[in-house]
PDB file with SEQRES, HELIX, SHEET and CRYST1 records, atoms N, CA, C and O in Angstrom:
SEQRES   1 A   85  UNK UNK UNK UNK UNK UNK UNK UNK UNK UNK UNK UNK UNK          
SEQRES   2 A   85  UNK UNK UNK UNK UNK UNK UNK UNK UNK UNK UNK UNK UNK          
SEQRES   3 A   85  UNK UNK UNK UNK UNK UNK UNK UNK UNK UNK UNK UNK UNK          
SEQRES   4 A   85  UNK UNK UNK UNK UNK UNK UNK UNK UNK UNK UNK UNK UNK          
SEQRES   5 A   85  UNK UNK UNK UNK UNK UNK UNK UNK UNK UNK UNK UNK UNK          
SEQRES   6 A   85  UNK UNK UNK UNK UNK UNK UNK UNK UNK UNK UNK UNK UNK          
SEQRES   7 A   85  UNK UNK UNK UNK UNK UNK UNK                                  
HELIX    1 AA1 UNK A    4  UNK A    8  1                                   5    
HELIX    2 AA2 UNK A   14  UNK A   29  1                                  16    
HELIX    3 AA3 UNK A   35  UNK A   48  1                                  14    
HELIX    4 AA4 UNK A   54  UNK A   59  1                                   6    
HELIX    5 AA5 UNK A   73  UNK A   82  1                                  10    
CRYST1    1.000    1.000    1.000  90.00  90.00  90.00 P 1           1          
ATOM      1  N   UNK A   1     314.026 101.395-171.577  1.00  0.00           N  
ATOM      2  CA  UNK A   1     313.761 102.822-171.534  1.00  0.00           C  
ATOM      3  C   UNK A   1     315.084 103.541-171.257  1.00  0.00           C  
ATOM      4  O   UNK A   1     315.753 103.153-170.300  1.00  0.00           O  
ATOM      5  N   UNK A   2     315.587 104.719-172.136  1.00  0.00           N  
ATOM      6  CA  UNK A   2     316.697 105.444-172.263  1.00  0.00           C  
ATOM      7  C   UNK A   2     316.546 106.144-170.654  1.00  0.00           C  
ATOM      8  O   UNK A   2     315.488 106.274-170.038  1.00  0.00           O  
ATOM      9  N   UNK A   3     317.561 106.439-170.308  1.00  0.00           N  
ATOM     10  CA  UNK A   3     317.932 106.979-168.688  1.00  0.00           C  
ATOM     11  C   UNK A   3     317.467 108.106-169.488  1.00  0.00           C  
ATOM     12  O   UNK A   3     317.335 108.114-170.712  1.00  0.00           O  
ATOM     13  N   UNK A   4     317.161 109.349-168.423  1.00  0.00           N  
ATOM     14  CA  UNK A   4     317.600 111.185-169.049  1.00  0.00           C  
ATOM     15  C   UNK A   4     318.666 111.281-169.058  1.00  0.00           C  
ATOM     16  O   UNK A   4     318.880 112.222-169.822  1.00  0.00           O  
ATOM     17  N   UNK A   5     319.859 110.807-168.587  1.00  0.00           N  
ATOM     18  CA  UNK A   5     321.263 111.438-168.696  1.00  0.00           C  
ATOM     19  C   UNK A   5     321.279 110.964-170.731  1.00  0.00           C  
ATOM     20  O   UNK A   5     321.601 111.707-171.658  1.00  0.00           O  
ATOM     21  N   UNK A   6     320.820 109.552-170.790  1.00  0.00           N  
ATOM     22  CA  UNK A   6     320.835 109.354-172.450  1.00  0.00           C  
ATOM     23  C   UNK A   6     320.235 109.837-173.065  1.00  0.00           C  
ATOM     24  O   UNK A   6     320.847 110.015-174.118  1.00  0.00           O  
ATOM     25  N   UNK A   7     318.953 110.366-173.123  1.00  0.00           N  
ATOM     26  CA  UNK A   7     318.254 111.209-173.428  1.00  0.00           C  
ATOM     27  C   UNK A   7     318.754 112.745-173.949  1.00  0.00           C  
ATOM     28  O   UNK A   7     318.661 113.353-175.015  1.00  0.00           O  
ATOM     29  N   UNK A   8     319.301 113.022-172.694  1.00  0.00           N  
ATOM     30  CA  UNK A   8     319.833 114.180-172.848  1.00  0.00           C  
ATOM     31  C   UNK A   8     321.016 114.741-173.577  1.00  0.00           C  
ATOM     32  O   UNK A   8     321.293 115.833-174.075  1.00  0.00           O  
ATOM     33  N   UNK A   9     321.705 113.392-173.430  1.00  0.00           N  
ATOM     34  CA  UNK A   9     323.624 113.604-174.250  1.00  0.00           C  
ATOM     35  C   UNK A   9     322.724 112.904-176.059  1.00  0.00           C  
ATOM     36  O   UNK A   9     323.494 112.999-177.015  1.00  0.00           O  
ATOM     37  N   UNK A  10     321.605 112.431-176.330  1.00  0.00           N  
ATOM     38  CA  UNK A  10     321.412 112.323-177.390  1.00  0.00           C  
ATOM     39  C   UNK A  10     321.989 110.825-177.655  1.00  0.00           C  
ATOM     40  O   UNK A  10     322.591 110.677-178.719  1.00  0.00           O  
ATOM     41  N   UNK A  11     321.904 110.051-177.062  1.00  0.00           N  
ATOM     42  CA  UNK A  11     322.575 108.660-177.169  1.00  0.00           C  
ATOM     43  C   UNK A  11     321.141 107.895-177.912  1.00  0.00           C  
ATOM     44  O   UNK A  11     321.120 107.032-178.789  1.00  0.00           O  
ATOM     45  N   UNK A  12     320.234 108.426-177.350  1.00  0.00           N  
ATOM     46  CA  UNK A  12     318.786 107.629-177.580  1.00  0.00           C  
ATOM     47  C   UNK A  12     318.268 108.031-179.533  1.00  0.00           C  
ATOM     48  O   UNK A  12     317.635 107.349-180.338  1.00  0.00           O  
ATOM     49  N   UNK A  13     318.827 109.240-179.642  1.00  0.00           N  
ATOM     50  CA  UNK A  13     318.402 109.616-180.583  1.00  0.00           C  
ATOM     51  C   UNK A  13     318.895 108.610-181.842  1.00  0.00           C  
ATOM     52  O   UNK A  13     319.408 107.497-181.723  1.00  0.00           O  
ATOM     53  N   UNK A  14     318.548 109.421-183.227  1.00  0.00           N  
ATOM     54  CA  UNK A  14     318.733 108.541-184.378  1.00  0.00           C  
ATOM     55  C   UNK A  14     320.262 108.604-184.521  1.00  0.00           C  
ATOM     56  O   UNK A  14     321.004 107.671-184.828  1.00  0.00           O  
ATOM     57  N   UNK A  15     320.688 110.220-184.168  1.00  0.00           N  
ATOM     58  CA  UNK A  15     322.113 110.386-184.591  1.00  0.00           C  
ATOM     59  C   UNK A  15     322.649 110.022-183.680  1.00  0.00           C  
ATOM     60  O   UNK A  15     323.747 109.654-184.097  1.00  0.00           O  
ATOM     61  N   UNK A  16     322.589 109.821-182.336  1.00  0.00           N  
ATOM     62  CA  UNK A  16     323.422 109.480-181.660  1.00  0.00           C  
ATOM     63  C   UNK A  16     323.858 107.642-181.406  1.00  0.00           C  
ATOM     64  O   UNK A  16     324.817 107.158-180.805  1.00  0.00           O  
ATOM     65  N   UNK A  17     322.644 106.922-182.184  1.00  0.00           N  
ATOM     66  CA  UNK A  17     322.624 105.780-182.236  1.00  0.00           C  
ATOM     67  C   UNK A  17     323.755 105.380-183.137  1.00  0.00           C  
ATOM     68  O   UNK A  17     324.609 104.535-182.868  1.00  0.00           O  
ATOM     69  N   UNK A  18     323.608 106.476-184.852  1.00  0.00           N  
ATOM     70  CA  UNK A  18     324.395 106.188-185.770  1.00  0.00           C  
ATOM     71  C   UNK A  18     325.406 106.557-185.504  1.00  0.00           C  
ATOM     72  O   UNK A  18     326.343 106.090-186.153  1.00  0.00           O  
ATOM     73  N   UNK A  19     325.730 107.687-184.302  1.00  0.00           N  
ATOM     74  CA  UNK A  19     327.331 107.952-183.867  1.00  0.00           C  
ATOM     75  C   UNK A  19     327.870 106.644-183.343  1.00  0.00           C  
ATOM     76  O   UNK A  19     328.922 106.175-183.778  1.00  0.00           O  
ATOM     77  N   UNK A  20     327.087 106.004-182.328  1.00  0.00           N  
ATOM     78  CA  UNK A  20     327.803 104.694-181.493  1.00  0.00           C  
ATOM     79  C   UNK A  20     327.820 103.759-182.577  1.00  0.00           C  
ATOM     80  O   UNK A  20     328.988 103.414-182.756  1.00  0.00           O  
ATOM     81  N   UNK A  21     327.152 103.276-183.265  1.00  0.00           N  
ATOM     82  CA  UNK A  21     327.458 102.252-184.686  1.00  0.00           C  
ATOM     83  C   UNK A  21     328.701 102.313-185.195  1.00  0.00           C  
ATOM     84  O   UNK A  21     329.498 101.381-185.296  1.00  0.00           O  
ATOM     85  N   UNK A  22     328.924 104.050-185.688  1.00  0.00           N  
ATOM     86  CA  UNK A  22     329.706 104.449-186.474  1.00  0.00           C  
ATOM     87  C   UNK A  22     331.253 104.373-185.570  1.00  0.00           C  
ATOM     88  O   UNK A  22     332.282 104.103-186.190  1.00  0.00           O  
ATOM     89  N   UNK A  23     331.286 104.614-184.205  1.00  0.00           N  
ATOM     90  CA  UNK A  23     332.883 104.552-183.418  1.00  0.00           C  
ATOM     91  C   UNK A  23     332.769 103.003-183.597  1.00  0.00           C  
ATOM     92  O   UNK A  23     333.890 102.516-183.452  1.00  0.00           O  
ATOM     93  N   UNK A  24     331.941 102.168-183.826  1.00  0.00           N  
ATOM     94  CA  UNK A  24     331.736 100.311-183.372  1.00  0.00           C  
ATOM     95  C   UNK A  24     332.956 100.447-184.649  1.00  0.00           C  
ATOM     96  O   UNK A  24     334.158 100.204-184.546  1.00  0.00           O  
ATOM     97  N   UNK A  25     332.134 100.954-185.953  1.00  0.00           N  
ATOM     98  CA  UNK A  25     332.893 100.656-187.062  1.00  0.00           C  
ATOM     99  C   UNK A  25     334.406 100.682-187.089  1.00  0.00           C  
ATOM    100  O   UNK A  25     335.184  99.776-187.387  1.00  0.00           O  
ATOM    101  N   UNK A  26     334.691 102.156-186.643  1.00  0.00           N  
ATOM    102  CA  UNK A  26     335.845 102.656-186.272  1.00  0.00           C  
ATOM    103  C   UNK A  26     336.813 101.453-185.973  1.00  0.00           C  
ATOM    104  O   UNK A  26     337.473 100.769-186.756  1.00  0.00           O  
ATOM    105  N   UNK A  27     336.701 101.404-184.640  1.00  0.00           N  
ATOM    106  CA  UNK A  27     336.874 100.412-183.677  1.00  0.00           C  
ATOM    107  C   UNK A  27     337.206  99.410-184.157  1.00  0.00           C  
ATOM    108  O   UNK A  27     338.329  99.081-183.776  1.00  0.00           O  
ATOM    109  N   UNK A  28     336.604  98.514-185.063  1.00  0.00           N  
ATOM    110  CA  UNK A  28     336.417  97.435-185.284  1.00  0.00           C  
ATOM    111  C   UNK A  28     337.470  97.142-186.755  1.00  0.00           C  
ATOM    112  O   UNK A  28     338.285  96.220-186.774  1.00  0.00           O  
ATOM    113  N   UNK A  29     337.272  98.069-187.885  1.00  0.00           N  
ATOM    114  CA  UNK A  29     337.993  97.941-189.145  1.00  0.00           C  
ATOM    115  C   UNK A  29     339.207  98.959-188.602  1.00  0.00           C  
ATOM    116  O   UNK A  29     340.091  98.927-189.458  1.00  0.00           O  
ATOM    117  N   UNK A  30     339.600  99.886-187.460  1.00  0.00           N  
ATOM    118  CA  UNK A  30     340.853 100.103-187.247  1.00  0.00           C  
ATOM    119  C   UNK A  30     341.927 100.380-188.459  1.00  0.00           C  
ATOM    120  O   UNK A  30     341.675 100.150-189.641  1.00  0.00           O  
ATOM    121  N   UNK A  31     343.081 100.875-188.002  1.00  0.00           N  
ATOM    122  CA  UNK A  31     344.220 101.680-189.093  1.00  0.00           C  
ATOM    123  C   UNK A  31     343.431 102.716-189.944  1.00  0.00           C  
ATOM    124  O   UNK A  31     343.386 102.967-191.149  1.00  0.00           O  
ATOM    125  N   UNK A  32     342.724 103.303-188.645  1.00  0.00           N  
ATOM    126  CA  UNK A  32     342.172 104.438-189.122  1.00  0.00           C  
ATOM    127  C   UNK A  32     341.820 104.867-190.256  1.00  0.00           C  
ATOM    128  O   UNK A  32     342.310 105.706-191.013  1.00  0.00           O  
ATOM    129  N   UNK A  33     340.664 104.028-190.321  1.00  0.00           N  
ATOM    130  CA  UNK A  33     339.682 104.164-191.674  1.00  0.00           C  
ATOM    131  C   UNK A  33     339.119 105.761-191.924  1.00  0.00           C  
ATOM    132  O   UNK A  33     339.454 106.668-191.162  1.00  0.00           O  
ATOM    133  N   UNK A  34     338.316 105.954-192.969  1.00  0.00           N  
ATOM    134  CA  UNK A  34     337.695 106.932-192.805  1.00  0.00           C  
ATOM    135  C   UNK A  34     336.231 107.308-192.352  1.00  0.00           C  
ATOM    136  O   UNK A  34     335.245 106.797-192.883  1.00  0.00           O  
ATOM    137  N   UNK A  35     336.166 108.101-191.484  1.00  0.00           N  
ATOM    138  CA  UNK A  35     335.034 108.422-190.904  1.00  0.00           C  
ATOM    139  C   UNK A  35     333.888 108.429-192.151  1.00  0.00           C  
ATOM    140  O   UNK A  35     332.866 107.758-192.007  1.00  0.00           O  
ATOM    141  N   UNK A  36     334.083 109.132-193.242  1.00  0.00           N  
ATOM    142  CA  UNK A  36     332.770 108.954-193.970  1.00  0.00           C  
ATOM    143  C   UNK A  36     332.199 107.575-194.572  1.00  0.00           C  
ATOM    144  O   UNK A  36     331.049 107.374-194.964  1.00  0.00           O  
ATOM    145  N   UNK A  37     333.211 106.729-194.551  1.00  0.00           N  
ATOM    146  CA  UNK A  37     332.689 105.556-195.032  1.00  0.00           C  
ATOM    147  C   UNK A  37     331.901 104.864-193.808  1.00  0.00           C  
ATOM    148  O   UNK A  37     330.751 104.425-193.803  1.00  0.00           O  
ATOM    149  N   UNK A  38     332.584 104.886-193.065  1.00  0.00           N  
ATOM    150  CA  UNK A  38     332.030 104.468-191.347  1.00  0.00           C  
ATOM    151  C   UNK A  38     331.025 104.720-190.579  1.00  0.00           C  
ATOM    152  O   UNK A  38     330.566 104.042-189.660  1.00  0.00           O  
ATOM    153  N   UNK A  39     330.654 105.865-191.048  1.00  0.00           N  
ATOM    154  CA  UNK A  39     329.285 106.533-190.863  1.00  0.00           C  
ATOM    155  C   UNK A  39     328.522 106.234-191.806  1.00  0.00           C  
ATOM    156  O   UNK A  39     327.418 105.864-191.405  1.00  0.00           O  
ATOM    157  N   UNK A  40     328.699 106.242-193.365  1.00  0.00           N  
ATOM    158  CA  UNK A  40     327.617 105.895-194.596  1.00  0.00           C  
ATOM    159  C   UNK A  40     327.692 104.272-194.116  1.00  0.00           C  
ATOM    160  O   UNK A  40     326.656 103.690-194.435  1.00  0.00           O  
ATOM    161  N   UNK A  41     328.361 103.679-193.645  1.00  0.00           N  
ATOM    162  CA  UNK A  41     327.670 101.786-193.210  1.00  0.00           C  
ATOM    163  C   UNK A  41     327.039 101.974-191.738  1.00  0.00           C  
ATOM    164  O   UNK A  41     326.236 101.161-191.282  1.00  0.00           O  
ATOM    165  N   UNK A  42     327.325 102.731-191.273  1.00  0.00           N  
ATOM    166  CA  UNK A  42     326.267 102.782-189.947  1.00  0.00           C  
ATOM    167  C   UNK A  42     324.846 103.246-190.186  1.00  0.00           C  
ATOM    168  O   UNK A  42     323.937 102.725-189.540  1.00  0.00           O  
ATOM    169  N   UNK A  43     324.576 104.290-191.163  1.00  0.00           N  
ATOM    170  CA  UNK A  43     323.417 104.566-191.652  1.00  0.00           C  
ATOM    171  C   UNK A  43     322.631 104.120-192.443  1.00  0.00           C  
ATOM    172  O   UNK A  43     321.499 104.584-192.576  1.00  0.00           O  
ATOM    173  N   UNK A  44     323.237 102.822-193.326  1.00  0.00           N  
ATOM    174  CA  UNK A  44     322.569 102.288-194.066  1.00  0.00           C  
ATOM    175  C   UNK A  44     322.214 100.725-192.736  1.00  0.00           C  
ATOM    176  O   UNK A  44     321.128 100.156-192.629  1.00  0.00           O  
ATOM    177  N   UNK A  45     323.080 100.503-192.185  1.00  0.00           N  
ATOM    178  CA  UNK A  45     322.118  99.794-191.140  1.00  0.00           C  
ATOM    179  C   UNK A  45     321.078 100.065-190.330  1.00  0.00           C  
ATOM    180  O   UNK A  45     320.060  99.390-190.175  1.00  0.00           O  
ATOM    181  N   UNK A  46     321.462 101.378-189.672  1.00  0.00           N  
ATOM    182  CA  UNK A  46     319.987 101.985-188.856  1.00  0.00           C  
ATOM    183  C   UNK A  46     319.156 101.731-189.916  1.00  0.00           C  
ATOM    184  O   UNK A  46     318.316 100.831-189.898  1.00  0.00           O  
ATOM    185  N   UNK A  47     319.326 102.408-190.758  1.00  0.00           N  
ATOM    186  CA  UNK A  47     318.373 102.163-192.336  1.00  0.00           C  
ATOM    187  C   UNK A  47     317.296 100.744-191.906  1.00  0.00           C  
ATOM    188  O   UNK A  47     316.120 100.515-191.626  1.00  0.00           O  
ATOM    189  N   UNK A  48     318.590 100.043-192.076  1.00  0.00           N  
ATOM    190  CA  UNK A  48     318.030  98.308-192.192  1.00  0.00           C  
ATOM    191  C   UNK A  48     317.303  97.753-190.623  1.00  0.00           C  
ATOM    192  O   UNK A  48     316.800  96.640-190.468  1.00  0.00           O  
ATOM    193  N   UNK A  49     317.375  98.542-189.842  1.00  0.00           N  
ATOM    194  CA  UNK A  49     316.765  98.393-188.720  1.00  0.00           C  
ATOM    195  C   UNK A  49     318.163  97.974-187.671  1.00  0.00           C  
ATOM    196  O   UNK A  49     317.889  98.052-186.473  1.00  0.00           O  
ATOM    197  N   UNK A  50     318.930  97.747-187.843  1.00  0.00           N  
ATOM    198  CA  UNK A  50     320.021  97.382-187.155  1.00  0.00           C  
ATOM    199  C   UNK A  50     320.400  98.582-185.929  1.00  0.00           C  
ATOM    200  O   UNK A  50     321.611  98.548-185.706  1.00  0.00           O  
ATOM    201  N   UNK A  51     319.460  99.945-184.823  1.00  0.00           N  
ATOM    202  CA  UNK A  51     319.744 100.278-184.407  1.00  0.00           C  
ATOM    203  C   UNK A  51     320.705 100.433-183.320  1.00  0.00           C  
ATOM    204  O   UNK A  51     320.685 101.393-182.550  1.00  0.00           O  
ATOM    205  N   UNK A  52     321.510  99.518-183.268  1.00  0.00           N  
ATOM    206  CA  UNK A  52     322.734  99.694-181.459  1.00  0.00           C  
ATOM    207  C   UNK A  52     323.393  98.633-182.366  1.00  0.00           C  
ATOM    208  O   UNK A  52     322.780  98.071-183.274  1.00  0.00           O  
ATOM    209  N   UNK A  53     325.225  98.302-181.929  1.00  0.00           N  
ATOM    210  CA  UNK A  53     325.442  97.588-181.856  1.00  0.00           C  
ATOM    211  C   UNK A  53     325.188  96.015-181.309  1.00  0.00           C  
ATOM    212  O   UNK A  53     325.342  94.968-181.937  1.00  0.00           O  
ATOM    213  N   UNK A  54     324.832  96.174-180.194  1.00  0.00           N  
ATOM    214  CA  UNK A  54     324.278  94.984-179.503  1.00  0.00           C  
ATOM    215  C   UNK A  54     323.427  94.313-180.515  1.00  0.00           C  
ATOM    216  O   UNK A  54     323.680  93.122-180.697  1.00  0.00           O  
ATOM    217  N   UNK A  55     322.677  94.725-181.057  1.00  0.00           N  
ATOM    218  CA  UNK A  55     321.984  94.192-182.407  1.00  0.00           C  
ATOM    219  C   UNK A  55     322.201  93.772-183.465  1.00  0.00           C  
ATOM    220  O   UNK A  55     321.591  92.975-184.178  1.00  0.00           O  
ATOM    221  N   UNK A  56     323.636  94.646-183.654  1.00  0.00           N  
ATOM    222  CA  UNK A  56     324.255  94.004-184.779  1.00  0.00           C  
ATOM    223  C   UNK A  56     324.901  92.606-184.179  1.00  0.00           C  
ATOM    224  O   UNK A  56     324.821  91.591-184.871  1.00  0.00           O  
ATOM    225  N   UNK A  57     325.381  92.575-183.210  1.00  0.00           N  
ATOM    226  CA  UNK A  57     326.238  91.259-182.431  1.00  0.00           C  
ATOM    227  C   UNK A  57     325.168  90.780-182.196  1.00  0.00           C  
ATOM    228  O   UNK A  57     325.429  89.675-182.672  1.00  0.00           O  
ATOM    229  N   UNK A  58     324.133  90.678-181.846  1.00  0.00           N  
ATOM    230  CA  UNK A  58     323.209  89.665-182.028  1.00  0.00           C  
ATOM    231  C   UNK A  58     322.545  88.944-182.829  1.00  0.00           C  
ATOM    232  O   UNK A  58     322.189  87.776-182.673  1.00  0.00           O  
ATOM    233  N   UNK A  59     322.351  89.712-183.798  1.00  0.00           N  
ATOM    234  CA  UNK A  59     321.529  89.169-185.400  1.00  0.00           C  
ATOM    235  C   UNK A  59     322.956  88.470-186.910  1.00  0.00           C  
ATOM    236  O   UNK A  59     322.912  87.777-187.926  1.00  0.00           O  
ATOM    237  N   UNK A  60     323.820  89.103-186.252  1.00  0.00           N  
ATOM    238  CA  UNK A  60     324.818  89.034-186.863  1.00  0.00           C  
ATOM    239  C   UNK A  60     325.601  87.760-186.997  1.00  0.00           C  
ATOM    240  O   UNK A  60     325.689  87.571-185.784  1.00  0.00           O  
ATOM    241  N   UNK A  61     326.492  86.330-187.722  1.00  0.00           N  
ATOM    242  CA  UNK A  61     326.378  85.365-187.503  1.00  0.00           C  
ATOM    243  C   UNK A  61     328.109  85.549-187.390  1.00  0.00           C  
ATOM    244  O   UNK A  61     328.805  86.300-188.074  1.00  0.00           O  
ATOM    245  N   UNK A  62     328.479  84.767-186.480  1.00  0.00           N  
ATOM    246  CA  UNK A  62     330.427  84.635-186.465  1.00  0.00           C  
ATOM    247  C   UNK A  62     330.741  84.101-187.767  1.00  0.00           C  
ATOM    248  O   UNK A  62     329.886  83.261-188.047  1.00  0.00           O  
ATOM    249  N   UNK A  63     331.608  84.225-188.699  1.00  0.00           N  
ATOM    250  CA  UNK A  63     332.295  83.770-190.047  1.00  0.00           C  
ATOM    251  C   UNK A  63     331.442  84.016-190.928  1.00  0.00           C  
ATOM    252  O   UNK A  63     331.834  83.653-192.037  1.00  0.00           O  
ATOM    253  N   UNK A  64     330.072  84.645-190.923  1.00  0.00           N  
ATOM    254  CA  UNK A  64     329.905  85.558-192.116  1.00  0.00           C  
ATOM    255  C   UNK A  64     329.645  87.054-191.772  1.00  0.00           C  
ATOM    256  O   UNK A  64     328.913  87.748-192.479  1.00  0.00           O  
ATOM    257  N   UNK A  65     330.112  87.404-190.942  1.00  0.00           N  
ATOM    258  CA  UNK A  65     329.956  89.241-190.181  1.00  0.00           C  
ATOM    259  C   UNK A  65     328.669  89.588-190.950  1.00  0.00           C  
ATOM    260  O   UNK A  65     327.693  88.846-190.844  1.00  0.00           O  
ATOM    261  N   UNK A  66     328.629  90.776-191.780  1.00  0.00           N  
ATOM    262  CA  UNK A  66     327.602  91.629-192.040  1.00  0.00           C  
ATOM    263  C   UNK A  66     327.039  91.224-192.961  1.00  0.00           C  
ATOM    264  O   UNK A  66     325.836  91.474-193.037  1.00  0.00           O  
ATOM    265  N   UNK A  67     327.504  90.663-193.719  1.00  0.00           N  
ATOM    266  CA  UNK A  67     327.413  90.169-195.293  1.00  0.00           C  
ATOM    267  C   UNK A  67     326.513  90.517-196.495  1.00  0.00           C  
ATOM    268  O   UNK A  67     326.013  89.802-197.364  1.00  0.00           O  
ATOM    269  N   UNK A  68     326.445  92.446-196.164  1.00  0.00           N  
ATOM    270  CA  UNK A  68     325.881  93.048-196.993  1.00  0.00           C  
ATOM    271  C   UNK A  68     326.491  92.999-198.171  1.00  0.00           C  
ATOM    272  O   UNK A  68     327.697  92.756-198.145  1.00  0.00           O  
ATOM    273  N   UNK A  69     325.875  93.199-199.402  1.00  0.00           N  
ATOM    274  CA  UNK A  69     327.009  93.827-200.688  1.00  0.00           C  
ATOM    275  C   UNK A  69     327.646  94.959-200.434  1.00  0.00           C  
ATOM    276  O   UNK A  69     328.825  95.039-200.778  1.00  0.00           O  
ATOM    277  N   UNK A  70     327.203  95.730-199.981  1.00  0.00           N  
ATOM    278  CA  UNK A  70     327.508  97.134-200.145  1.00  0.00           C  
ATOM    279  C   UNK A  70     328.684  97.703-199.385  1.00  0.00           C  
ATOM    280  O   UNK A  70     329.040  98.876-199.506  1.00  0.00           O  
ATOM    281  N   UNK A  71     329.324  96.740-198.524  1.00  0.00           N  
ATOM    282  CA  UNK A  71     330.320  96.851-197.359  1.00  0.00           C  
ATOM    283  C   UNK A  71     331.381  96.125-198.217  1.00  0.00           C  
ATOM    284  O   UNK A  71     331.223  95.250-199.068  1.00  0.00           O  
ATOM    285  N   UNK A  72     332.680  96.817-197.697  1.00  0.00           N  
ATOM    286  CA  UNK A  72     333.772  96.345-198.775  1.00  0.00           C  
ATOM    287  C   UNK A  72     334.056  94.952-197.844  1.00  0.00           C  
ATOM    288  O   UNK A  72     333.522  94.547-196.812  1.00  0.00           O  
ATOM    289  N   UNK A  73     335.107  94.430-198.663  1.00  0.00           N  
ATOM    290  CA  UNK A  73     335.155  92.349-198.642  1.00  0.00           C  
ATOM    291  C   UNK A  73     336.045  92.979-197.429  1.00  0.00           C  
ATOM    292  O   UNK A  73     335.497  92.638-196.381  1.00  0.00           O  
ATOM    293  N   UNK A  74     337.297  93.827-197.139  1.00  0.00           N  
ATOM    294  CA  UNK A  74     338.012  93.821-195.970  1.00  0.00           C  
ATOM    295  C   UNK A  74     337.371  94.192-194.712  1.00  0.00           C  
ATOM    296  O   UNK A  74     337.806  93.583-193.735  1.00  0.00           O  
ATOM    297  N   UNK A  75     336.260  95.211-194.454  1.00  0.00           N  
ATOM    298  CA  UNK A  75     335.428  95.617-193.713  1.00  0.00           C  
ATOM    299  C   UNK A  75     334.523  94.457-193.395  1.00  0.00           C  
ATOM    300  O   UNK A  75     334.050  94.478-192.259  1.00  0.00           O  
ATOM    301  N   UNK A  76     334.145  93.318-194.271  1.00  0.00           N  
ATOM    302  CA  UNK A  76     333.370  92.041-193.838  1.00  0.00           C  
ATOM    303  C   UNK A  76     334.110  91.377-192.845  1.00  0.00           C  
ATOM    304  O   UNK A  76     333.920  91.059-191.671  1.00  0.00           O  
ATOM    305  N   UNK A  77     335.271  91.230-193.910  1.00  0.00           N  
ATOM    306  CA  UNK A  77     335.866  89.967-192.852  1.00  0.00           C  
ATOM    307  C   UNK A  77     336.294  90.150-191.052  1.00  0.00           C  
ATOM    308  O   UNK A  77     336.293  89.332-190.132  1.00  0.00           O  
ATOM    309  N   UNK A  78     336.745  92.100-191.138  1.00  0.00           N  
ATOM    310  CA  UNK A  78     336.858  92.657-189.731  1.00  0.00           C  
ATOM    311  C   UNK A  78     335.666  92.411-188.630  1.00  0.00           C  
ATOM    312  O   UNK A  78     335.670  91.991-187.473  1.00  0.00           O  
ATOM    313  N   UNK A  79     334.550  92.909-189.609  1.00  0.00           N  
ATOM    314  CA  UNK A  79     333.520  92.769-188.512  1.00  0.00           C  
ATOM    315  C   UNK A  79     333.168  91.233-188.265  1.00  0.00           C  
ATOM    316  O   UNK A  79     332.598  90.871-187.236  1.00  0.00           O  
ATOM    317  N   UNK A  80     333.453  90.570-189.029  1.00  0.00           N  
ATOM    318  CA  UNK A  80     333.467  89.275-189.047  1.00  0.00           C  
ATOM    319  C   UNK A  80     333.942  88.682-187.664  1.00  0.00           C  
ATOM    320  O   UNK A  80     333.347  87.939-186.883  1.00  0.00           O  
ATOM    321  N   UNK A  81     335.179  89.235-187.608  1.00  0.00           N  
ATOM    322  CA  UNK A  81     336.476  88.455-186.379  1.00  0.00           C  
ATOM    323  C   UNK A  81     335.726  89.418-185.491  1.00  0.00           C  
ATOM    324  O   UNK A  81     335.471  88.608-184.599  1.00  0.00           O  
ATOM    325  N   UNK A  82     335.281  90.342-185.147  1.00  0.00           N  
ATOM    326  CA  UNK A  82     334.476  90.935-184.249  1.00  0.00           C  
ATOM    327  C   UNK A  82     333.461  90.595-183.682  1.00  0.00           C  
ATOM    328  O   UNK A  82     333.128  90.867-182.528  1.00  0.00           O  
ATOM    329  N   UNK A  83     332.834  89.897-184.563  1.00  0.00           N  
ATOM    330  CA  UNK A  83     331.420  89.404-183.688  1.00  0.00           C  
ATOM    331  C   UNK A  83     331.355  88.099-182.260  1.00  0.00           C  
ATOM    332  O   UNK A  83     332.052  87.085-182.217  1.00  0.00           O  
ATOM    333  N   UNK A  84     330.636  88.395-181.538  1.00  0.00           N  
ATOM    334  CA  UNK A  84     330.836  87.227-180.513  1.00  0.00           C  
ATOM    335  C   UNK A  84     330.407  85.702-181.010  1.00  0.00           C  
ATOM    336  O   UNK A  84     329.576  85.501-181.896  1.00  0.00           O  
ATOM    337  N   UNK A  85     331.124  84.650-180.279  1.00  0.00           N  
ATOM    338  CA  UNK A  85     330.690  83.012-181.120  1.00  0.00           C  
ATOM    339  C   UNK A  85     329.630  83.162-181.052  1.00  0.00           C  
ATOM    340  O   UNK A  85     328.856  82.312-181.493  1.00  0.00           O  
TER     341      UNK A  85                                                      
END                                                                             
């Protein structure tokens, strides 16, 4: 259950879920990618049910990262080296 302070700053919500996805992305594929691509793969995961990161690092397998089509081959392999063993 979301605290009210999360509630309230919108962390709980849909967009604020796809905001924290979307800084994961950031974060993660680095040399300052672009925000719209980073956000259109965070939304097509909420999409896919993938809401929080923690979810993605959980469902997610080490040495094959995301392994959607739709995510470019350099953005795989990042989130790839990102995920926990």
């Amino acid at each position: 259950m979301p605290s009210s302070q999360e509630q309230a700053s919108g962390i709980d919500s849909k967009e604020g879920r796809v905001k924290g996805i979307t800084e994961w992305f950031i974060m993660v594929v680095g040399c300052n990618p672009f925000q719209e691509e980073m956000e259109a793969c965070a939304r097509r995961l909420f999409d896919l049910g993938f809401h929080s990161v923690e979810l993605i690092e959980l469902v997610c397998v080490k040495g094959e990262g995301i392994g959607f089509v739709w995510t470019k081959k350099a953005h795989k392999a990042l989130v790839a080296a990102a995920l926990p063993a």
